[in-house]
N, C-alpha and C positions, 0 to 999 in steps of 0.2 A: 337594522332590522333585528328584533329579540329572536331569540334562539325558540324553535319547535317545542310546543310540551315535550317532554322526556329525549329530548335528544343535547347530548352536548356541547356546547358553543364549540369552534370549532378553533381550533390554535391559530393565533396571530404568526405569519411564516415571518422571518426572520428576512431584512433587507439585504437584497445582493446586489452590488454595484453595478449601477446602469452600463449597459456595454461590456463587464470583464467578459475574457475566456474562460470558458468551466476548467482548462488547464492551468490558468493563471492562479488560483486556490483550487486545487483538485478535492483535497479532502473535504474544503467548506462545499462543492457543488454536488460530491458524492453525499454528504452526509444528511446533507438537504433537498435531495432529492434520490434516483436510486435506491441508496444504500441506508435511508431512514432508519430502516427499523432494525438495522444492526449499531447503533450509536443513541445517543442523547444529544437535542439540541436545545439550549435554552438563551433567549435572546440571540447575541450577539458573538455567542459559543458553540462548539459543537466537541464530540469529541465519539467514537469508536466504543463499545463496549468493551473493557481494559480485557478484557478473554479472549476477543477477537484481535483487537491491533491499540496500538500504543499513541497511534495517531489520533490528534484533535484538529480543528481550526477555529481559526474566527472569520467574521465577516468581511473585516477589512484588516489594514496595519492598526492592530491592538495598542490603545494608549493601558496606561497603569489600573482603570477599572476595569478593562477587559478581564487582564489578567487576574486580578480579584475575583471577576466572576470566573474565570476558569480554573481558581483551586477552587473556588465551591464544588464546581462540578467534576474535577477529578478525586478532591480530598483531601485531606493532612496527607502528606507525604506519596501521592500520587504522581507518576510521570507522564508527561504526555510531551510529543512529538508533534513539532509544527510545521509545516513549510510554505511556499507561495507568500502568504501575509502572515508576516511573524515578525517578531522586534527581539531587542533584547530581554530576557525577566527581568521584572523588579528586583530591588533588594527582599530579602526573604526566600525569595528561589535559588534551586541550586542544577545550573548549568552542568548537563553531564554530557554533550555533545555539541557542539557549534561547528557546521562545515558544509561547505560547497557542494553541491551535485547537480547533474546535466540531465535533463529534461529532453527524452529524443521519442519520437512520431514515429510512426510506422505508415504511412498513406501507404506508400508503393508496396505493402504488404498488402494491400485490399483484392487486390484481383490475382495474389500468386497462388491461391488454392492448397487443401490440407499436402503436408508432405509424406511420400511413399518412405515408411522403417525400414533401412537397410537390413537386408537377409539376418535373420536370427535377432532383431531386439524389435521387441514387442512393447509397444504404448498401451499403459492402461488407464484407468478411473481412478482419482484418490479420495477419499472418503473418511467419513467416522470410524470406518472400520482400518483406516490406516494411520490414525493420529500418532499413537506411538512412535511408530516407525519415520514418519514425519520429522518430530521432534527431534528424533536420533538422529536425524539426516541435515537437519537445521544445525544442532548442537556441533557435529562436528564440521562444519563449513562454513555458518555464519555468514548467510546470504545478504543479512539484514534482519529489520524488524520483524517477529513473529512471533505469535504466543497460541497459548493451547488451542484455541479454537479458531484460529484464523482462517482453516477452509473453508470453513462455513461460509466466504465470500464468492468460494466458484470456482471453478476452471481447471482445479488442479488437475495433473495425470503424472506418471510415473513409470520408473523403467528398473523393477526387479531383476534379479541375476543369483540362482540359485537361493529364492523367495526374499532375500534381501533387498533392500529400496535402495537404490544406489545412487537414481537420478529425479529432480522432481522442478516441476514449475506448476505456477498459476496467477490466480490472478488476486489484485487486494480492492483502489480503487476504483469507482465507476465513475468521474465525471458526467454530466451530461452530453451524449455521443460517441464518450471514449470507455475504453476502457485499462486498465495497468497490468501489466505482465509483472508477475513478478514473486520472489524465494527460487530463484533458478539456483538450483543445488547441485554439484556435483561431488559421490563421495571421491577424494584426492586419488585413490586406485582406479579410478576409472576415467579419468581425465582426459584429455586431447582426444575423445574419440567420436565428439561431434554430437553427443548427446545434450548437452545442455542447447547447442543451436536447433538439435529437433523438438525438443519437446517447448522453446521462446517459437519456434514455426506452428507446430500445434495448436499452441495454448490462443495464439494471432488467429488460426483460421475457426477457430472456435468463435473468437471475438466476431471478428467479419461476418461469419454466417449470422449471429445476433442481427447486423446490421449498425455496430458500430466499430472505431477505427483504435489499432491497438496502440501503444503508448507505454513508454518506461521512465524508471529514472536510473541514475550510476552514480557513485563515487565519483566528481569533477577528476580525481587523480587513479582512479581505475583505469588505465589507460587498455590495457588488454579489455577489457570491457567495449568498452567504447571503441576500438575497430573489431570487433565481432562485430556488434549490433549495427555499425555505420556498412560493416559489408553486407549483412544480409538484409540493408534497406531503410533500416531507421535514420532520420536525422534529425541534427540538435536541434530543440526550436530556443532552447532559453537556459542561462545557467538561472538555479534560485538556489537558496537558504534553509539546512536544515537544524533545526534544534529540538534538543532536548532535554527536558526542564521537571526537575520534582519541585513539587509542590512543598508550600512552608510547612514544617509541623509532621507528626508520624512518623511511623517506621519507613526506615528507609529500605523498599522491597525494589528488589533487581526490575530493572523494565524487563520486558517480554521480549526476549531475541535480541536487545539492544547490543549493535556493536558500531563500530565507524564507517561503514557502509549502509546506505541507506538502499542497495539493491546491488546485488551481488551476479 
């Protein structure tokens, strides 16, 4: 049927395999549905606004024209971050991370309700008006991926201490139904005191009240990691695959927060 005088034919949606789990490619089901309009999707590519996160996908396990199409769409010397359905790069790509990470659920978080802040630490809102300090707080802890504008995806909240940010989480992708915790930060002085498990409880019942269910990933070799989040309820559904790849050609510009941990 032709397209209405003055109105624009309307985009051809991008095929998504019969049956997958939106967890099975998170960022292809976020980026295609949700979290649209914080990324580019073209064809059989997708990928994050590189301001916002590092992460791209494809639709399925990417043969060699995929990835052709997906330096068009990052750039000469562009990096993007894949995981769920990803392969190796072609030749011409340059492999800046290739590694394991654990995929863990949260259901039995559904029904446990926001958590009461032990006497004297205060949860708050993180915002535009705390990027900086973000930043600061990423830089020196290295949660994982993050770049300047990554709040802009939601959920964040924080735990200042003498106007200082010391503690922070939120959230990145949105699956359909789920959604990802995650830059759980702590600065190293403030450690062991139960702040990063309050504010991954938060940032969950935030999720929950949405009406969807929260969801993370770790370092497969995070071992501290992964018995927090397995005691306070989470569990593994699946190991997958994380890489990260610049694109051929260009300067060669830092990813955004890239470090060996894929969530911290």
């Amino acid at each position: 049927m032709p397209a209405r005088p003055g109105r624009r034919p309307a985009e051809p949606r991008p095929a998504r395999p019969t049956g997958a789990h939106p967890l099975d490619n998170p960022a292809w089901s976020a980026l295609t549905g949700t979290q649209r309009a914080h990324g580019q999707v073209v064809g059989a590519v997708a990928r994050y606004h590189p301001e916002v996160s590092a992460f791209g996908a494809f639709a399925g396990v990417p043969g060699p024209g995929d990835w052709t199409a997906m330096a068009d769409l990052v750039g000469p010397g562009g990096v993007v971050i894949t995981t769920g359905c990803t392969s190796t790069p072609p030749e011409g790509w340059t492999v800046e991370y290739d590694g394991t990470g654990v995929q863990l659920t949260g259901e039995a978080l559904v029904d446990a309700g926001p958590p009461a802040p032990p006497d004297g630490v205060s949860v708050v809102p993180l915002g535009p008006d705390d990027a900086a300090d973000m930043l600061e707080l990423v830089a020196n802890t290295r949660p994982g991926p993050f770049a300047r504008r990554t709040w802009v995806l939601g959920g964040y909240v924080g735990i200042r201490r003498g106007g200082r940010l010391v503690a922070m989480a939120g959230e990145r992708m949105r699956p359909a139904g789920w959604a990802e915790i995650s830059a759980v930060a702590t600065d190293p002085h403030h450690r062991r005191q139960g702040l990063g498990e309050l504010l991954v409880r938060v940032v969950a019942a935030g999720i929950v009240a949405r009406g969807e269910v929260p969801m993370l990933h770790a370092a497969a070799d995070n071992t501290g990691a992964l018995r927090l989040y397995e005691a306070m309820g989470f569990t593994v559904r699946r190991r997958t695959r994380f890489v990260a790849a610049r694109a051929p050609g260009g300067p060669a510009d830092a990813a955004p927060g890239l470090s060996a941990e894929p969530q911290g």
